[in-house]
N, C-alpha and C positions, 0 to 999 in steps of 0.2 A: 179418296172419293173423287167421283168424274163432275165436272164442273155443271153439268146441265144436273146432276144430284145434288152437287150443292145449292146451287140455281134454286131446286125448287124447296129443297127443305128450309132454304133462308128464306122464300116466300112465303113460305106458313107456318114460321119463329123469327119472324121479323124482332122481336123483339125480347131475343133470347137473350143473356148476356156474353156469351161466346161471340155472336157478332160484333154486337154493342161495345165490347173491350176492345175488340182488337182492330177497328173502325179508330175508335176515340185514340185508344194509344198510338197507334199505328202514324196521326195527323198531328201527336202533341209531342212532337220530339223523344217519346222511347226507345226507338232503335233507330241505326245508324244505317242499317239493311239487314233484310230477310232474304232466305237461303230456302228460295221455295223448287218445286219443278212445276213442269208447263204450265198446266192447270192452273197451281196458286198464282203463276206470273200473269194467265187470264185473269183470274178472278179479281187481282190486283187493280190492274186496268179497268175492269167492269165497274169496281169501285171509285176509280179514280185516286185509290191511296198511293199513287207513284209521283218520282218528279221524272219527267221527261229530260231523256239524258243529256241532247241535245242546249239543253237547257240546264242542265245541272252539272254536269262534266265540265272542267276545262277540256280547248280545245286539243291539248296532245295526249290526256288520257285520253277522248272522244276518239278522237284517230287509231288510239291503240285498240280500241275496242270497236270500230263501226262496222268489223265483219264477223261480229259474235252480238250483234244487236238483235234485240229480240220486241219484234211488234206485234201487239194486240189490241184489238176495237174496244174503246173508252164504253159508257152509258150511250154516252152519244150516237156512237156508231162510226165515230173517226176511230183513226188506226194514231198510234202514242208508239215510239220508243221510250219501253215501259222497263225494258231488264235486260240483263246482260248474260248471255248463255255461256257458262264454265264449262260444261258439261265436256268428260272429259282430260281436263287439266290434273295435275298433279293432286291440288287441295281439295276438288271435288272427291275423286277418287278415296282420301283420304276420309274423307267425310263419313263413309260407310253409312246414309242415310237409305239404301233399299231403294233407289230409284236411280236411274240414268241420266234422264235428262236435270240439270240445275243448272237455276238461274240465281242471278242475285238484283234486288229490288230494289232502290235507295229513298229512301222514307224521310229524314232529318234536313231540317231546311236550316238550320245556323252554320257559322261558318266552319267548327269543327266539325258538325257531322261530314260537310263534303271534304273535307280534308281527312276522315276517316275512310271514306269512300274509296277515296283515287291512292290512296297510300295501299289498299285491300286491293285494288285493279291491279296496281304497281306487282304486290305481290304472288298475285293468283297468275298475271299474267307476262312473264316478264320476256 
């Protein structure tokens, strides 16, 4: 689905629970990162369910990854280092999900999730 369709079908089921879960899970520590392409990595940002890499990366994974940085406009209308583009690499490929372009999201703010994180960077990208 193209983002400005999802766009509007979430404006008139705001209150579906398909949003609603994965909004709630999304900010309560259930995943470690999401394996979206472009689109979901907008839509990510739109919502503000990302942490900003810059911010969440130590700085020697951040360096391995800051020319596979992928920015898109918050709510707000700033621009977030929101996801990291694989697309591509070995794992992606492997992936076999029907689209080309993927990213990956990082969602989990305790210290293992980022430790799950940069270990997954390690590996996808080495």
């Amino acid at each position: 689905m193209r983002k400005d369709e999802y766009t509007k079908e979430y404006e008139e089921n705001a209150n579906s629970q398909n949003y609603i879960m994965f909004l709630t899970t999304s900010m309560a520590n259930s995943y470690d990162v999401i394996i979206t392409n472009e689109e979901g990595a907008e839509y990510c940002a739109m919502q503000g369910v990302f942490y900003p890499l810059e911010v969440y990366l130590d700085s020697t994974v951040y360096r391995k990854i800051k020319d596979r940085i992928y920015v898109a406009k918050g709510m707000d209308g700033a621009e977030y280092e929101c996801a990291v583009d694989i697309s591509g690499t070995d794992f992606a490929k492997s992936l076999n999900v029907g689209y080309e372009d993927i990213y990956i999201v990082f969602f989990g703010e305790e210290k293992h999730s980022k430790e799950v994180a940069q270990s997954l960077i390690d590996y996808i990208i080495r």
